[in-house]
TORGUKE-338996 format. One record per residue (C-alpha): residue number from 1; chain; x, y, z. Coordinates in steps of 0.02 Angstrom, whole numbers, plus 50000, padded with zeros to 5 digits. Layout:
N
(NUM,"A",(X,Y,Z))
...
This chain:
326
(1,"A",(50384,49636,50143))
(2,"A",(50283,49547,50272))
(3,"A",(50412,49464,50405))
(4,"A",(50306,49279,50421))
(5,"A",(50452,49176,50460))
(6,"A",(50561,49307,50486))
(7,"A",(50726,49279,50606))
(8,"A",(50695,49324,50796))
(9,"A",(50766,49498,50768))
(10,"A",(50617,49552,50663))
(11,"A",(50456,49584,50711))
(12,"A",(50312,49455,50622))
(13,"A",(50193,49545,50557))
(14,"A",(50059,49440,50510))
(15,"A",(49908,49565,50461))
(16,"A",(49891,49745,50425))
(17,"A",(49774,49883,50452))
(18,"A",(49764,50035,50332))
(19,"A",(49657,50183,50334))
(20,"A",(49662,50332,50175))
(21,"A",(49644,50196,50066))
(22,"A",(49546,50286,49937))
(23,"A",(49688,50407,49931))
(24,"A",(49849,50436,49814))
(25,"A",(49971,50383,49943))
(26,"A",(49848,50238,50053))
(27,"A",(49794,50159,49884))
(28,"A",(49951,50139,49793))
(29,"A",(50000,50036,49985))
(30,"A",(49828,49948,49947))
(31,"A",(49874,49874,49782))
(32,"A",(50032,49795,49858))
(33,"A",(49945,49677,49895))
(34,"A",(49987,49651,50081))
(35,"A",(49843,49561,50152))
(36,"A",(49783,49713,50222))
(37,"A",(49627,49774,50307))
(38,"A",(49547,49934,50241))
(39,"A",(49442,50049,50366))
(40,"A",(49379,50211,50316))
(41,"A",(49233,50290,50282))
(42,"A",(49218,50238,50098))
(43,"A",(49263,50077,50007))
(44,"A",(49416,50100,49889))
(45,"A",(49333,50039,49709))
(46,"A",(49439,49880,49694))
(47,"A",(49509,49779,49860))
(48,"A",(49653,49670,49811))
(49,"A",(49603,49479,49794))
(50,"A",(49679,49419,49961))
(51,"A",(49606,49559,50074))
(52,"A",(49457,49447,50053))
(53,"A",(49335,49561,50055))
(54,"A",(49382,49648,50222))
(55,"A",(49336,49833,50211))
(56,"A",(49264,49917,50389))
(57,"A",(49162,50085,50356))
(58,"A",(49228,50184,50495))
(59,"A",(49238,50379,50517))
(60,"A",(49420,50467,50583))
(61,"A",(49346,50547,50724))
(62,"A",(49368,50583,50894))
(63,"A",(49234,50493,50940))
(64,"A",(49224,50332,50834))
(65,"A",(49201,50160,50906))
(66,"A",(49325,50061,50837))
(67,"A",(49293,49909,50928))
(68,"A",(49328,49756,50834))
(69,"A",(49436,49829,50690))
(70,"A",(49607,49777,50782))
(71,"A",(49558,49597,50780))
(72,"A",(49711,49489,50721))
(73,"A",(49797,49673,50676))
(74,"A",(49978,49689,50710))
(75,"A",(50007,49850,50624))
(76,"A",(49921,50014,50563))
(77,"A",(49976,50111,50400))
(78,"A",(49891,50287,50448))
(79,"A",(49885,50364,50275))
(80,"A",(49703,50466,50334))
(81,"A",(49693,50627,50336))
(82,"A",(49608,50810,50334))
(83,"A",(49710,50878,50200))
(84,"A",(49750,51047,50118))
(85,"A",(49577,51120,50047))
(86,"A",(49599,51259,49904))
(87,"A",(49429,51326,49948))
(88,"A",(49430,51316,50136))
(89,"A",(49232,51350,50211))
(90,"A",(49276,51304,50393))
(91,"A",(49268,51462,50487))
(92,"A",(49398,51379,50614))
(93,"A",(49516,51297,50498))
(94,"A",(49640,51246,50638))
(95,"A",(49493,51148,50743))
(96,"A",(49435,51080,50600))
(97,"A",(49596,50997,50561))
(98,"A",(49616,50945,50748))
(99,"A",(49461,50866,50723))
(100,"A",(49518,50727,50603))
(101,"A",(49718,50729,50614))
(102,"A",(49741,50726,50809))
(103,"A",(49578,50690,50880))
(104,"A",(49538,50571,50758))
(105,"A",(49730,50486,50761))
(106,"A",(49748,50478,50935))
(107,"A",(49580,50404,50963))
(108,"A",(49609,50255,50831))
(109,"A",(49783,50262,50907))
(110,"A",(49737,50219,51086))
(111,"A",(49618,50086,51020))
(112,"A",(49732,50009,50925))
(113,"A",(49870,50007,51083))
(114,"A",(49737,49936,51182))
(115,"A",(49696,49780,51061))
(116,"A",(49881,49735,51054))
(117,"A",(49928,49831,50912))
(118,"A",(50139,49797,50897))
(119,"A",(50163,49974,50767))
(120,"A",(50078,50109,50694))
(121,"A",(50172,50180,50552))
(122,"A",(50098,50359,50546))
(123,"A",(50090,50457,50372))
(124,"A",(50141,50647,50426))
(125,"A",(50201,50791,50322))
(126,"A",(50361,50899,50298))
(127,"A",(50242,51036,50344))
(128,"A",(50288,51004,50529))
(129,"A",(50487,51064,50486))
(130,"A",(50411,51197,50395))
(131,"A",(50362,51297,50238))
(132,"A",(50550,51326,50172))
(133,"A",(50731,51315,50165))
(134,"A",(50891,51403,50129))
(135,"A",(50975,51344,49990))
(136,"A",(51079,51178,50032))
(137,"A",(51039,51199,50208))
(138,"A",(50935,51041,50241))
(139,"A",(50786,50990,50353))
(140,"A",(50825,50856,50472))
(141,"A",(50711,50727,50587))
(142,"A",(50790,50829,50747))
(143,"A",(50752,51008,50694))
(144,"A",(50625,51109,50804))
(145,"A",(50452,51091,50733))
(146,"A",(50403,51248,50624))
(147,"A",(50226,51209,50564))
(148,"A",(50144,51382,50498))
(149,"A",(49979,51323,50426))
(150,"A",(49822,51246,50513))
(151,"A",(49880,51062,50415))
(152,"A",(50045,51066,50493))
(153,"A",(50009,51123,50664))
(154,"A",(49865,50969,50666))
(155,"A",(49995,50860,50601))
(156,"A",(50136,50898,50715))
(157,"A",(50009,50886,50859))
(158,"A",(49979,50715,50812))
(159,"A",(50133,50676,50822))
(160,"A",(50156,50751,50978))
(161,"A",(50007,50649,51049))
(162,"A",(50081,50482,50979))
(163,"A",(50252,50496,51032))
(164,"A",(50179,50516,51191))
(165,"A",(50068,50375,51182))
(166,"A",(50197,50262,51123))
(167,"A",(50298,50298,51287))
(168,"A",(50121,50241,51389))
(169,"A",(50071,50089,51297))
(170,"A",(50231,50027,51208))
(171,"A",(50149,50034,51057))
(172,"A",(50303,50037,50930))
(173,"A",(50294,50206,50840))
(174,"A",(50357,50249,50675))
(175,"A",(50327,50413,50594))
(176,"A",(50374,50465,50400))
(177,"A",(50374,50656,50342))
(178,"A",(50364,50636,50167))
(179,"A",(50412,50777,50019))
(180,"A",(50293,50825,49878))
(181,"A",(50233,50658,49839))
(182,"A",(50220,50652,49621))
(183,"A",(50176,50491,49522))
(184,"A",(50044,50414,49424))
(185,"A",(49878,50494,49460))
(186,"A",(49954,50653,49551))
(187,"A",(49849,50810,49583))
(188,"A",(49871,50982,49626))
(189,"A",(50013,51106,49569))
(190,"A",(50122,50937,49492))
(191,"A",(49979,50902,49396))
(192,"A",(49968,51102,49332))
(193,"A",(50153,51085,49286))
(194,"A",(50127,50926,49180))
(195,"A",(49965,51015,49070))
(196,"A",(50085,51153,49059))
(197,"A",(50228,51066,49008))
(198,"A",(50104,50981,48869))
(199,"A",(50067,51137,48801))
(200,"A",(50216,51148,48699))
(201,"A",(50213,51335,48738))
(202,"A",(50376,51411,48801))
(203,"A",(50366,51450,48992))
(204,"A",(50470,51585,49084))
(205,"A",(50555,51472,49215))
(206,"A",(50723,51452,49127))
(207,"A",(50818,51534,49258))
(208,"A",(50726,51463,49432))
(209,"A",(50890,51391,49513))
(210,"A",(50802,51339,49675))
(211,"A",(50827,51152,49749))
(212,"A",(50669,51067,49806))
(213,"A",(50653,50880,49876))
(214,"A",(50520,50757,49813))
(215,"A",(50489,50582,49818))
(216,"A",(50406,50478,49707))
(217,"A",(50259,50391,49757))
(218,"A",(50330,50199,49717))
(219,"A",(50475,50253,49835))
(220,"A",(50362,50322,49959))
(221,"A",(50263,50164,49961))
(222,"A",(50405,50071,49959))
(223,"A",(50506,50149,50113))
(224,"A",(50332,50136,50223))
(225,"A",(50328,49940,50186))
(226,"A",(50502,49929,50233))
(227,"A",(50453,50005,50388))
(228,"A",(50313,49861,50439))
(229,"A",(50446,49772,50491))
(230,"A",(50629,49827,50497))
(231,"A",(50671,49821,50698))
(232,"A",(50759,49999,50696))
(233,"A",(50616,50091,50619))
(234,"A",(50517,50104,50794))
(235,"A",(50535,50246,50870))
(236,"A",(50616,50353,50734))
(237,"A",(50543,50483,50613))
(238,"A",(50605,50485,50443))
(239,"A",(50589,50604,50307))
(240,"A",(50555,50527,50145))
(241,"A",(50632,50596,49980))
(242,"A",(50708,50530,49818))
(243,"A",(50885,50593,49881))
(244,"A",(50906,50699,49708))
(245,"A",(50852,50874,49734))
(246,"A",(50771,50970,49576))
(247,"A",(50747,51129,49541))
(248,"A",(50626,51201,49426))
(249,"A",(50715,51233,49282))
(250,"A",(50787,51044,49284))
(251,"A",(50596,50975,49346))
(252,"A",(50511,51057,49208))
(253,"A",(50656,51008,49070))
(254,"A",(50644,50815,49119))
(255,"A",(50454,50814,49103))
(256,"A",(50473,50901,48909))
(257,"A",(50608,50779,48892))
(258,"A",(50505,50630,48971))
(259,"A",(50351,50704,48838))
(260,"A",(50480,50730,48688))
(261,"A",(50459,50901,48685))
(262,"A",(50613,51041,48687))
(263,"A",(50610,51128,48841))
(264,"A",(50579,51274,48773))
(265,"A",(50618,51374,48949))
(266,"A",(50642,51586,48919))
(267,"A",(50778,51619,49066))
(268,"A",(50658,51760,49176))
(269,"A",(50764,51787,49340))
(270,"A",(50666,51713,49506))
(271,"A",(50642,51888,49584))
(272,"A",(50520,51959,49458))
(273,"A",(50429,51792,49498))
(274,"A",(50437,51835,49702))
(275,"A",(50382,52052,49658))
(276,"A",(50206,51981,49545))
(277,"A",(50177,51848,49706))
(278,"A",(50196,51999,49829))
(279,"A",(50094,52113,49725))
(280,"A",(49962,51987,49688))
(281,"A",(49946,51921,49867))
(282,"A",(50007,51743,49798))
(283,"A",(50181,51753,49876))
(284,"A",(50153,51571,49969))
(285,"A",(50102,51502,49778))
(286,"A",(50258,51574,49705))
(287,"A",(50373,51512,49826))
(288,"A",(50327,51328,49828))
(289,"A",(50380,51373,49638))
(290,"A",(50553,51462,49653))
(291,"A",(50611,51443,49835))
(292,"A",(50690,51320,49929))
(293,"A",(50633,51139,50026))
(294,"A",(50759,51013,50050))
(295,"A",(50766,50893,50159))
(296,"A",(50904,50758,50221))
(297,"A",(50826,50587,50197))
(298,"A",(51006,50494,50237))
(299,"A",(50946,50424,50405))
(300,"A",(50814,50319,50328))
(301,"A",(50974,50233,50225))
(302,"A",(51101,50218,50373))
(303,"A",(50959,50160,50497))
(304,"A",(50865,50038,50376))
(305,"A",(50981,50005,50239))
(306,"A",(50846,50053,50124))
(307,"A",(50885,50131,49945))
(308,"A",(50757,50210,49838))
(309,"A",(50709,50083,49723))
(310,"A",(50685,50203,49575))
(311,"A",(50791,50369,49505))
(312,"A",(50714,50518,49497))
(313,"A",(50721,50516,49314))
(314,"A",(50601,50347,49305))
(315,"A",(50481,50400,49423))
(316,"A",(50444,50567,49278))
(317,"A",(50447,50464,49142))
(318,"A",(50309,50351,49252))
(319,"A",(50234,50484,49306))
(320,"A",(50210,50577,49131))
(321,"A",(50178,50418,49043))
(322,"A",(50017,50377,49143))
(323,"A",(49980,50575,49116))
(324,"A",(49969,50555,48923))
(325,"A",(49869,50415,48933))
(326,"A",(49726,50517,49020))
């Protein structure tokens, strides 16, 4: 969705910059095929044909010289990241995620503002509204920022640093908080519930009523190309979702149904699921399983026009597809 050509009241954004590229979200931009230019600290294993070649080993640091990476660029994707680690071995989480997501940003930020970068699109997290929600009571771009973990706070500290560099530079600035990403390839807990779900065993989670938002990752990719160039994405953050809430109970019966397997779902009521997290000291586990995150993605519709390109329903069936061929 490159704007060569484009009217007067787009920008023309002739060549791209992305960094994460080797990651779920960065690559699946990659393979677009958007004439972009990778930096990171590792090549991704295949570059599109027409990026020609043009991958710049680069570390996200504080302190990186990023001298002659901007050259031509008229927009970053910032998909790069410190992200959540299961078996943490920092003894200073927090700095070590200030480390990478602000000081590293903000130092490829100003770099990039200072080579005549137009827009940097930056990749955030829905950690920076928070870690829950009550039921039907939505987050928004305009709530107060409720971080709680040392990946949100860097996050939302990023942004903080942008915004604000944005306003010095005139650097356009877009930012996207996106959901749990899931599609082909996904890790973590989405993956658990797929090998679970191909068990054929009955699970006790016939009776988890919660609502959480997601978005799947051909959505994702395709709201942040929309954003290279739409006028009235600068300056706005946007939180990305599907716009169809699940909860578990429905998630788990359209991935059976998406594997043609019954459900199979015993109906166990959501608060003996909250006592065995309390007693077990998993309680922040169990509640990205039964509680509550939903966000209200509308603005990116009224403000950009754009539509999720595929249901909620196709991006499972995607997602579990490439899953059973693993």
């Amino acid at each position: 969705m490159l704007a060569i050509g484009m009217s007067m009241d787009k920008i023309k954004i002739q060549s791209l910059l992305l960094t994460g590229a080797t990651g779920f979200v960065g690559n699946a931009i990659l393979q677009k095929n958007l004439g972009t230019v990778v930096l990171g600290r590792s090549c991704p294993v295949t570059l599109p044909a027409n990026t020609e070649g043009r991958y710049i080993k680069r570390e996200l640091s504080g302190n990186e010289d990023y001298a002659g990476c901007f050259d031509n660029i008229d927009a970053v994707i910032h998909c790069a990241a410190r992200v959540h680690i299961m078996n943490e071995k920092s003894t200073d989480p927090l700095q070590a995620f200030r480390e990478v997501n602000v000081a590293g940003t903000l130092n490829l930020a100003k770099q990039a503002a200072a080579a005549g970068v137009r827009r940097f699109i930056f990749i955030s997290s829905i950690k920076i509204n928070g870690e829950g929600t009550v039921l039907n009571c939505k987050y928004t771009p305009s709530d107060q920022a409720a971080p709680e973990d040392p990946y949100g706070i860097s996050k939302h500290e990023a942004e903080q640093g942008l915004i604000q560099l944005s306003k010095e530079t005139g650097m356009e600035l877009v930012i996207i908080r996106p959901t749990l990403v899931y599609g082909a390839g996904v890790k973590g807990n989405f993956l658990n519930l797929l090998k679970l779900c191909k068990s054929g065993l009955p699970l006790p989670f016939g009776a988890i009523h919660n609502a959480r938002s997601m978005v799947y990752l051909e959505n994702l990719v395709d709201l942040i190309t929309t954003c290279i160039d739409h006028p009235n994405a600068a300056g706005k953050i946007l939180l990305a979702s599907d716009g169809s809430d699940l909860s578990l109970t429905g998630l788990l019966g359209l991935i059976r149904k998406a594997m043609n397997k019954s459900a199979l779902l015993i109906p166990v009521p959501s608060f003996l699921f909250k006592l065995l997290g309390k007693i077990t000291g998993k309680t922040a586990i169990v509640d990205r399983l039964v509680g509550n995150l939903q966000v209200d993605s509308s603005n990116a519709k009224t403000l950009l026009g754009w539509q999720p390109p595929y249901t909620v329903d196709q991006g499972i069936k995607a997602t579990v597809d490439d899953f059973l061929t693993k």
